[in-house]
C-alpha positions as CSV (number, residue, x, y, z in Angstrom):
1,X,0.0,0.0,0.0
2,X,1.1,3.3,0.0
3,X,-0.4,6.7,1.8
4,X,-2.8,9.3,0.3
5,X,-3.4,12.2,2.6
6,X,-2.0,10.1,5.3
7,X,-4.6,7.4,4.8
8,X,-3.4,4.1,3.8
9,X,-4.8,3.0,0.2
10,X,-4.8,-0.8,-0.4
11,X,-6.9,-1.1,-3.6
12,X,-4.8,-3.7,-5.7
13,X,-5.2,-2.0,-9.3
14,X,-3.9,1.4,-7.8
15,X,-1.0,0.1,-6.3
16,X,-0.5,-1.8,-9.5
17,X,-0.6,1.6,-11.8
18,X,1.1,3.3,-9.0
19,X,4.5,1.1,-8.5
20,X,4.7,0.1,-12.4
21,X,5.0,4.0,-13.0
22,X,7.7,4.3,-10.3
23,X,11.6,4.5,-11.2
24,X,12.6,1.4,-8.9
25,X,10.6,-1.5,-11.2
26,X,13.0,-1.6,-13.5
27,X,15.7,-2.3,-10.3
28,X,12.6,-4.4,-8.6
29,X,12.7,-6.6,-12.2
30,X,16.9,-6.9,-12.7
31,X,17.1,-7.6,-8.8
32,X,14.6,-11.1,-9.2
33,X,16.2,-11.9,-12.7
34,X,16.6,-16.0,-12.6
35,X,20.2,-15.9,-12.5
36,X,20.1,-18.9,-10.8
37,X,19.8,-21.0,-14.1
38,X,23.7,-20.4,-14.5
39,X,24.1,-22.9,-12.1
40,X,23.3,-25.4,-14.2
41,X,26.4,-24.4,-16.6
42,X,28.7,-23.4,-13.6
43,X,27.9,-25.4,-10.9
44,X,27.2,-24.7,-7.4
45,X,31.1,-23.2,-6.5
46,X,30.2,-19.7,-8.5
47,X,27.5,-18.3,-6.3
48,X,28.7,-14.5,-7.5
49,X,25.7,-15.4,-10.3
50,X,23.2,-14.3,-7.8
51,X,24.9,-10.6,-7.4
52,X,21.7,-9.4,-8.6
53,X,19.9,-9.8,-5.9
54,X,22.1,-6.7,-4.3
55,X,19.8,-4.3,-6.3
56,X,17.2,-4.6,-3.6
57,X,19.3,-2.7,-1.7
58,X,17.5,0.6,-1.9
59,X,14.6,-1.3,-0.5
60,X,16.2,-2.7,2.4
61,X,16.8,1.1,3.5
62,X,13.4,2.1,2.6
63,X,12.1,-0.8,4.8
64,X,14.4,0.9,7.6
65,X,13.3,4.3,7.2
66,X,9.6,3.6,7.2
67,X,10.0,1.4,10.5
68,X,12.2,3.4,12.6
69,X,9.0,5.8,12.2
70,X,6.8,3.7,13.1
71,X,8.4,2.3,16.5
72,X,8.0,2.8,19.4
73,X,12.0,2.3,20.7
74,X,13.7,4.3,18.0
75,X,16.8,4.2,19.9
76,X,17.0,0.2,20.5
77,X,15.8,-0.2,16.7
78,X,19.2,2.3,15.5
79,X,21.6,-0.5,17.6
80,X,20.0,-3.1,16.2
81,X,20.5,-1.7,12.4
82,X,24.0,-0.8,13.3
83,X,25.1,-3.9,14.3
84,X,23.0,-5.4,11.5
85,X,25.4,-3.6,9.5
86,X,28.0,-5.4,11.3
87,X,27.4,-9.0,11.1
88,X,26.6,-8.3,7.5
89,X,30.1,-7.4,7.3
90,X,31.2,-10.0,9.2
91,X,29.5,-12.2,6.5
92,X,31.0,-10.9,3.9
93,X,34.6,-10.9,5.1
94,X,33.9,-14.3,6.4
95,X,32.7,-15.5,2.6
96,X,36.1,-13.9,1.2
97,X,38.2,-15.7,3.7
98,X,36.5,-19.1,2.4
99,X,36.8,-18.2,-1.5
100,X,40.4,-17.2,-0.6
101,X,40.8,-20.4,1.7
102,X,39.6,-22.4,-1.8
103,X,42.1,-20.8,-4.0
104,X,44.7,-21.6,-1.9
105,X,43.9,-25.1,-1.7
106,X,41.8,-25.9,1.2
107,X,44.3,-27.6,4.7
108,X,47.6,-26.2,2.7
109,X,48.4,-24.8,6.0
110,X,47.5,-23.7,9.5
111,X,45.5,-20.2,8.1
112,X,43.3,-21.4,5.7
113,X,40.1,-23.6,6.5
114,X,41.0,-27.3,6.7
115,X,40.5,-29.9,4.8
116,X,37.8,-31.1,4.1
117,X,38.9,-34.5,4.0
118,X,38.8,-34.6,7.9
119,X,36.1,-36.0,10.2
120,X,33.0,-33.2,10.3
121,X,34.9,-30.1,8.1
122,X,32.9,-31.1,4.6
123,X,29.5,-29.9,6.5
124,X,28.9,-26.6,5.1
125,X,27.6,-25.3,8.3
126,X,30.9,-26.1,9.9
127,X,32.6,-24.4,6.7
128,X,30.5,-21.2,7.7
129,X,30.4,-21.1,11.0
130,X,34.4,-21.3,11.0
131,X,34.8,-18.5,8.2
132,X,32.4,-16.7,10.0
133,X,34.6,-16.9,13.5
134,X,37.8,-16.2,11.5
135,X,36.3,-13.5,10.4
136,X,35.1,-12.2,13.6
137,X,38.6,-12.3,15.0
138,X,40.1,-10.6,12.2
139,X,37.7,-7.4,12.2
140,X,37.4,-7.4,15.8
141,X,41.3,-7.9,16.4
142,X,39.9,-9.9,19.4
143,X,41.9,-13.0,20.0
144,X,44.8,-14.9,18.4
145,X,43.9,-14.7,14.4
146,X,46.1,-18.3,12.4
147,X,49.1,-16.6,11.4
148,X,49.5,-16.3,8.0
149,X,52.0,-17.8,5.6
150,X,51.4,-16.9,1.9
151,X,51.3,-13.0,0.6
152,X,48.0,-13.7,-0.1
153,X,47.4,-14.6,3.6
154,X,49.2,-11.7,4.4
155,X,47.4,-9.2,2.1
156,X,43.7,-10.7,3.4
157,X,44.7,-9.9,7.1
158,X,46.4,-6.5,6.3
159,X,43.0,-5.6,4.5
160,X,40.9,-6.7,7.4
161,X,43.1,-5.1,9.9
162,X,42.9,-1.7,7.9
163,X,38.7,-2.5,7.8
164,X,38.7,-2.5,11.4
165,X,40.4,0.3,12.7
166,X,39.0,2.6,9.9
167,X,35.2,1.2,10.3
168,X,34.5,-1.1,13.4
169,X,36.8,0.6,16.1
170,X,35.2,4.0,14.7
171,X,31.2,2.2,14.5
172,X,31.5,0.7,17.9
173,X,33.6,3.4,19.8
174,X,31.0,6.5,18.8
175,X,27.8,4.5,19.2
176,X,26.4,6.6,21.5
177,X,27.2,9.9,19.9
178,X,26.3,8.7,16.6
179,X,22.4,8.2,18.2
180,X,22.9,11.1,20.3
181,X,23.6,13.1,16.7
182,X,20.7,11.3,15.0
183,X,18.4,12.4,17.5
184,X,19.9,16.1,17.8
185,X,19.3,16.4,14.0
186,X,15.4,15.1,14.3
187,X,14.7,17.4,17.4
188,X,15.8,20.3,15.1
189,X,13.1,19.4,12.4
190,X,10.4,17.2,14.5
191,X,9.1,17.3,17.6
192,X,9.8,14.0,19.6
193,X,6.9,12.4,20.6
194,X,8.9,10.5,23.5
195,X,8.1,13.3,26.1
196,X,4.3,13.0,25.0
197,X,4.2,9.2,25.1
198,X,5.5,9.4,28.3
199,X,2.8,11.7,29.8
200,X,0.2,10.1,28.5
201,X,1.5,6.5,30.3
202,X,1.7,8.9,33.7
203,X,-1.3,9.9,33.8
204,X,-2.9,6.8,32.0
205,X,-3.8,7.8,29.0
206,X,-4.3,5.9,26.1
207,X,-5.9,3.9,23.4
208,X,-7.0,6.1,20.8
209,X,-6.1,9.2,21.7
210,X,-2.3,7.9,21.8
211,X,-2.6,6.1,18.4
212,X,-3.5,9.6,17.2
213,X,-0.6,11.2,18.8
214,X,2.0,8.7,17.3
215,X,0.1,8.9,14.0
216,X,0.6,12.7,14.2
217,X,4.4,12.8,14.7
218,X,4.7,9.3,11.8
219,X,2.9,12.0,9.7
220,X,5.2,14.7,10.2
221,X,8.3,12.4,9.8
222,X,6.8,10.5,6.6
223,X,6.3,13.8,4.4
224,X,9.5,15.5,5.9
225,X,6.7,18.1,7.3
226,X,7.8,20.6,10.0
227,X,6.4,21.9,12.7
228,X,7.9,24.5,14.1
229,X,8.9,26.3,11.1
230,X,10.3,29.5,12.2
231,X,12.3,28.2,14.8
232,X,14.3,26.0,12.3
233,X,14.7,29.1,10.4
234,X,15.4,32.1,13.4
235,X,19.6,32.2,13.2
236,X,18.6,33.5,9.1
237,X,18.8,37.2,8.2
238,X,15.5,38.8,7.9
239,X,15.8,39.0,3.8
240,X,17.0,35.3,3.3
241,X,14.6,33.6,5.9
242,X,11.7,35.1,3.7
243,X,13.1,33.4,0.6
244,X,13.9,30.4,2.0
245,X,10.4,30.2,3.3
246,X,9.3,31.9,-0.6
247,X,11.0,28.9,-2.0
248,X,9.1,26.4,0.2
249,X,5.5,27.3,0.4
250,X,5.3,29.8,-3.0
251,X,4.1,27.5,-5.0
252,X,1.3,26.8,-2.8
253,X,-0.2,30.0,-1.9
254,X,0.0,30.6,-5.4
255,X,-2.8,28.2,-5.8
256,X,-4.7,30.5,-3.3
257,X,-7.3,32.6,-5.5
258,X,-6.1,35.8,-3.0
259,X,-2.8,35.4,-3.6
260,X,-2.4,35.0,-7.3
261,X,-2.3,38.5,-8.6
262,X,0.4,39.4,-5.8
263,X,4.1,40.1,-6.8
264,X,6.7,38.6,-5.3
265,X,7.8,40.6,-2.8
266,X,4.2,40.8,-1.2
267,X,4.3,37.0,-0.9
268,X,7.6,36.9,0.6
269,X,6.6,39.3,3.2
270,X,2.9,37.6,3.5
271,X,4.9,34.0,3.7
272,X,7.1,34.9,7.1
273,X,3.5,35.6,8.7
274,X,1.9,32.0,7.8
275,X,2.8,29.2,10.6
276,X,1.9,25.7,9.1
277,X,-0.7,23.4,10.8
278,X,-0.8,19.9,10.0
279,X,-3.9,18.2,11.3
280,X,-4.7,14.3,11.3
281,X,-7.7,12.4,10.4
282,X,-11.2,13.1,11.7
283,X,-9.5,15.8,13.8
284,X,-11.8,19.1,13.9
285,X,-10.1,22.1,12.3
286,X,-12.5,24.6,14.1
287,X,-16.3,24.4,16.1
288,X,-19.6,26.6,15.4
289,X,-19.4,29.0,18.4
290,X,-15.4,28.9,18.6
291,X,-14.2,32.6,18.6
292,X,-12.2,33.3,15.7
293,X,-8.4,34.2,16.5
294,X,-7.0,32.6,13.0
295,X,-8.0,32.0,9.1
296,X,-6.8,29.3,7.5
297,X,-5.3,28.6,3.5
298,X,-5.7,24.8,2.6
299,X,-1.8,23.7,1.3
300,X,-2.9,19.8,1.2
301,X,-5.2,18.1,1.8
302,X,-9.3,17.7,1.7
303,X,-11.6,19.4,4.5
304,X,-15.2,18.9,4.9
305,X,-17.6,21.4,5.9
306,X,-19.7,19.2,8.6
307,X,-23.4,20.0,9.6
308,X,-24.5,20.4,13.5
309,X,-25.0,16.2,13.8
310,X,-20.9,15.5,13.0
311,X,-21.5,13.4,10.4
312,X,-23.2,14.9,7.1
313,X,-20.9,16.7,4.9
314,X,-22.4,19.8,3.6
315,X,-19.2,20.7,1.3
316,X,-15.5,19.3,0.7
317,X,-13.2,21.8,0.6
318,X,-9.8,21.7,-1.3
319,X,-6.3,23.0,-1.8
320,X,-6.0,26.3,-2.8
321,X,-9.3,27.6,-0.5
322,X,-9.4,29.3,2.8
323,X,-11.8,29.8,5.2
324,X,-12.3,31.2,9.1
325,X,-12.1,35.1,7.3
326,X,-15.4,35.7,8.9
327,X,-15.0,35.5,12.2
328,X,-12.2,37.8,11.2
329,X,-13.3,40.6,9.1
330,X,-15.8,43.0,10.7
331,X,-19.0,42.3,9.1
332,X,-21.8,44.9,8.8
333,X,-24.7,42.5,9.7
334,X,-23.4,39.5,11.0
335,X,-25.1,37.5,14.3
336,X,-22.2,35.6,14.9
337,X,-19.8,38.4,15.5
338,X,-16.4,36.8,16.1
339,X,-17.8,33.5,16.7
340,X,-17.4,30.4,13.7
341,X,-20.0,30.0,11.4
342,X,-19.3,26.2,10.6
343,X,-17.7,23.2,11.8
344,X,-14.7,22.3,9.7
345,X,-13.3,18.4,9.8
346,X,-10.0,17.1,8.5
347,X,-10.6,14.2,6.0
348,X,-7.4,13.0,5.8
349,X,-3.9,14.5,7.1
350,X,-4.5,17.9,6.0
351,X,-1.2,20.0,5.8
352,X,-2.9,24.1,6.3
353,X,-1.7,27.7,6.7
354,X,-2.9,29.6,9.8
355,X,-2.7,33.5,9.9
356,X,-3.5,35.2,12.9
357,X,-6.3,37.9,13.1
358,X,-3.3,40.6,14.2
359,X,-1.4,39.2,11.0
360,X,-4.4,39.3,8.6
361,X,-5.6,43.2,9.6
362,X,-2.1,44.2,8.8
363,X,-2.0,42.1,5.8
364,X,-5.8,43.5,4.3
365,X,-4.5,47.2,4.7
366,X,-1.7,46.5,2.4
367,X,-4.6,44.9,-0.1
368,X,-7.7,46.7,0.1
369,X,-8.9,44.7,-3.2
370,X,-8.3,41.5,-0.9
371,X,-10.4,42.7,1.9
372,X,-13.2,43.8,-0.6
373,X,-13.2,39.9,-1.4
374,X,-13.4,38.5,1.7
375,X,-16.0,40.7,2.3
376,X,-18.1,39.9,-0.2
377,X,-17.4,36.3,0.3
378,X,-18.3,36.4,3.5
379,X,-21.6,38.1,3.3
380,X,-22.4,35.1,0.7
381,X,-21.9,32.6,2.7
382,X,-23.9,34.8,5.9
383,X,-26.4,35.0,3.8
384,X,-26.7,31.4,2.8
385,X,-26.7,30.2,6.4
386,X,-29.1,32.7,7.1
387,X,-26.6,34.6,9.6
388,X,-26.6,38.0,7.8
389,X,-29.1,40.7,9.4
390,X,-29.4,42.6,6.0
391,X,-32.0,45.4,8.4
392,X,-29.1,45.7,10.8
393,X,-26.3,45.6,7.7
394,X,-28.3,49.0,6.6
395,X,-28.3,50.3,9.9
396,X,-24.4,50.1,10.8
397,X,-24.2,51.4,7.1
398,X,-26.5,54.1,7.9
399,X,-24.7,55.0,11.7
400,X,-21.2,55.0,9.8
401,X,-22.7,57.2,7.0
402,X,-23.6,59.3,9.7
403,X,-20.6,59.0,12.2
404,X,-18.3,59.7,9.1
405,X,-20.9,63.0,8.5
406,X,-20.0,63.8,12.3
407,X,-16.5,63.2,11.7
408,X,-16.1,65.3,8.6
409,X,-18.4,68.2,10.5
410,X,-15.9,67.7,13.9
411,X,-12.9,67.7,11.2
412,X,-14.3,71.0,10.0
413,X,-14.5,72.3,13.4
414,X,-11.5,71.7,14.4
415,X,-9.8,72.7,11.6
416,X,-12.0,76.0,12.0
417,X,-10.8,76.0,16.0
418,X,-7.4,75.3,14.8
419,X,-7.3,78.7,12.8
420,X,-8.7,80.7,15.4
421,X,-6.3,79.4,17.9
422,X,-3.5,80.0,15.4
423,X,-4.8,83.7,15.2
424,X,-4.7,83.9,18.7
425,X,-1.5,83.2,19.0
426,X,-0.4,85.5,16.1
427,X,-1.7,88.2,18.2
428,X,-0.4,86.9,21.7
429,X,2.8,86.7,20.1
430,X,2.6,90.2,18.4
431,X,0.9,91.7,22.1
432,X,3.5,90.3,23.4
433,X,6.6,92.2,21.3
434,X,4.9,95.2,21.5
435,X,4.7,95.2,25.0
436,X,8.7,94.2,25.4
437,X,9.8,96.9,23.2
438,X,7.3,99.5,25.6
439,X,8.9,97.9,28.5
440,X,12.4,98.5,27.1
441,X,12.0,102.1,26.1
442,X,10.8,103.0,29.8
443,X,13.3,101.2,31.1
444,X,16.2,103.1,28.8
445,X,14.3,106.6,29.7
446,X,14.5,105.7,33.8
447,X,18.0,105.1,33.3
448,X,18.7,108.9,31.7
449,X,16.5,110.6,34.2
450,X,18.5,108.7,37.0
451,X,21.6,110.6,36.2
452,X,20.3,113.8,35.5
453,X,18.6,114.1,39.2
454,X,22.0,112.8,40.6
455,X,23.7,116.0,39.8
456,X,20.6,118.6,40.4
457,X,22.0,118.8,43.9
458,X,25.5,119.7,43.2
């Protein structure tokens, strides 16, 4: 099967059209290939025919992706794929050492596998099991390895010497730091759900609402979805966090009808704004009678519009709508007032925009056409839900005719006011100079007659 909106599909002729069309059939077909049939011209000793069967590779690591999302012990499942990776190795080495062990002529001396002449050494399990060991010992440099005598000998143990310093003293030494990496790298894209498992099992909660809570974060890890967008993206310049973020999510909210006759720059300032949402199945986006803090712009996925019972779908809604703008915008009219108008349900994992009311005010001032859209949406869809008082529409149209009347007549009064205070200042100020300069000229004529009665008496 393979996921549709987060739901699983399992209809046979889709995943038939689906996984012919995809680029790893033609590896799926090479890897199954009967190569095997060359046995029957080689023989059993040349089992490098079934090589082939390598291609699956790809898978195997798929396989391993998809199930360390999916557990519950991430941690115990990276060990056990590391040291997966280790045996395999092991194998492999050990499968060299026998091919080598059979060009040299098998019991030729003390370093290659015995003969097989002797009692119990023709079983092949006891063929494997002893590669395997010597191989062990070799990679591991664990014990005392058979000594070599031929430069052949020499070159094999050299080689697996070099192997193990390089790889297995490196892969076994920095366990811990390789996990403790792995998980430092996911906690700066995904939130671990580890902390929320665990307070769920404290205060015994589970069932269904923890299935939902795992499904949530296997979502978010599945479609490489984030979370907390803007804190992966904080330590960026102002300028080059809004492209990166353009580059992300433009394509989508050019699919919004709003949006699509905005330039560039208005997006990439809109697109720093938008926080992304990603809600799972069944999950209910917003309630009638919830007061409306944030609208919403469908990226992916399909919403339904639900009626009061929960169950009957009055409308599906798709990528490239929006909705919650009512509760929003101040409509002339509307009973609800800030409240919802409709209960909106997740169908699937649906991946949304949310922009707050704070965000969207400053947003509709840049784009008054915008606003006049909303608007008129809005009073289509109050009408239709019979939630529109069109008597009480006319009457706030009427009082704001008027209060904008009063405002223009209180403008004009205080503009009027305004002049006559500024002419009252003209002549304070002018009262004013004119009484300084008669101040000053009594002042200067004291100052002669003070003299002149100072020398009357002499």
């Amino acid at each position: 099967g393979f996921l549709e909106e987060g739901i699983l599909v399992q209809d046979r002729a889709r995943i038939r059209r689906r996984y012919l069309r995809s680029a790893g059939f033609p590896w799926d077909v090479a890897s199954v290939l009967p190569t095997d049939l060359l046995y029957l011209h080689l023989g059993l000793a040349v089992p490098a025919v079934r090589a082939n069967r390598c291609l699956r590779t790809p898978r195997l690591f798929e396989a391993f992706d998809r199930r360390e999302t999916r557990t519950a012990h991430p941690y115990a499942f990276r060990i056990a794929k590391l040291m997966l990776y280790v045996f395999v190795t092991i194998h492999w080495n050990g499968c060299l050492y026998f091919a080598l062990s059979t060009h040299l002529g098998l019991g030729t001396d003390a370093w290659v596998y015995p003969n097989a002449s002797r009692p119990g050494f023709a079983r092949p399990l006891r063929q494997y099991l002893h590669s395997f060991y010597i191989s062990t010992l070799i990679l591991t440099t664990v014990g005392d390895t058979p000594e070599p005598q031929r430069e052949e000998e020499f070159l094999f143990m050299t080689a697996g010497f070099l192997l193990a310093v390089l790889g297995f003293a490196t892969i076994m030494g920095s366990m811990s730091s390789v996990i403790a990496n792995m998980n430092a790298a996911d906690a700066a894209f995904y939130p671990d759900h580890g902390p929320v498992q665990q307070y769920l099992q404290a205060h015994g909660v589970g069932g269904r609402l923890a299935r939902r809570v795992s499904g949530w974060h296997q979502h978010l890890r599945a479609h490489r979805k984030l979370a907390e967008e803007r804190g992966v993206l904080r330590h960026l310049p102002d300028r080059l966090r809004a492209e990166v973020a353009a580059s992300v999510h433009l394509p989508a909210l050019r699919k919004v009808s709003l949006f699509q006759s905005c330039e560039r720059g208005v997006l990439e300032a809109l697109v720093l704004k938008l926080r992304p949402q990603v809600f799972s199945p069944g999950e209910f986006v917003c309630r009638t009678g919830d007061v409306g803090r944030e609208m919403y712009f469908i990226r992916e996925g399909r919403l339904a519009v639900v009626a009061a019972d929960g169950i009957t779908r009055l409308a599906i809604l798709g990528e490239g709508l929006y909705f919650g703008e009512i509760s929003l915008i101040n409509i002339r009219g509307n009973r609800s007032g800030n409240r919802r108008t409709a209960n909106i349900q997740s169908i699937g994992y649906s991946d949304l925009f949310c922009l707050s009311k704070e965000d969207l005010t400053e947003v509709l001032a840049e784009f008054p056409s915008a606003r006049a859209l909303m608007e008129a949406k809005g009073r289509e869809i109050l009408l239709r839900m019979e939630k529109l008082d069109v008597h009480a529409e006319a009457a706030a149209a009427a009082a704001e005719e008027e209060a904008e009347c009063r405002a223009r007549a209180l403008e004009a009064a205080l503009e009027a006011l305004q002049t006559r205070v500024a002419r009252l200042l003209a002549q304070l100020e002018s009262s004013a100079f004119k009484l300084a300069l008669r101040i000053g000229r009594l002042e200067s004529k004291a100052r002669r007659r003070g003299p002149a009665r100072g020398r009357a008496p002499a």
